[in-house]
N, C-alpha and C positions, 0 to 999 in steps of 0.2 A: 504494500500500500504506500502511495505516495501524495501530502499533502502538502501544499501551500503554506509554508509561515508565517514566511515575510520577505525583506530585500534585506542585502547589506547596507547597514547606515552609510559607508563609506564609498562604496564601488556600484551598488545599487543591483549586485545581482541576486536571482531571486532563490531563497533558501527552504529549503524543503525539511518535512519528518518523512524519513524514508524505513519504515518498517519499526517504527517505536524510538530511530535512533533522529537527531537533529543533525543535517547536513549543515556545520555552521557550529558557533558559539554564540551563547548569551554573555556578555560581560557588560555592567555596568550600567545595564539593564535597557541594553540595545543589540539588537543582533549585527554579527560578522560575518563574513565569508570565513574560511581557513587562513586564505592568504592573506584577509585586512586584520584578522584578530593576529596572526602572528607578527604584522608588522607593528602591530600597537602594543605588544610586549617586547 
């Protein structure tokens, strides 16, 4: 199952719940992509 979340706050792509897991990170109580949350750490 694949759901709609949200976008990345930064890059604005679109981030999915892909079978229970979040394609993405929540931090700081905004969603990320992979690549934008790891450049914000």
């Amino acid at each position: 199952m694949r759901e709609l979340v949200g976008t990345c706050t930064v890059c604005g792509k679109e981030i999915y719940c892909e079978d229970g897991f979040l394609n993405g990170e929540h931090l700081d109580n905004e969603l990320y992509c992979f690549d934008c949350a790891a450049e914000k750490e």
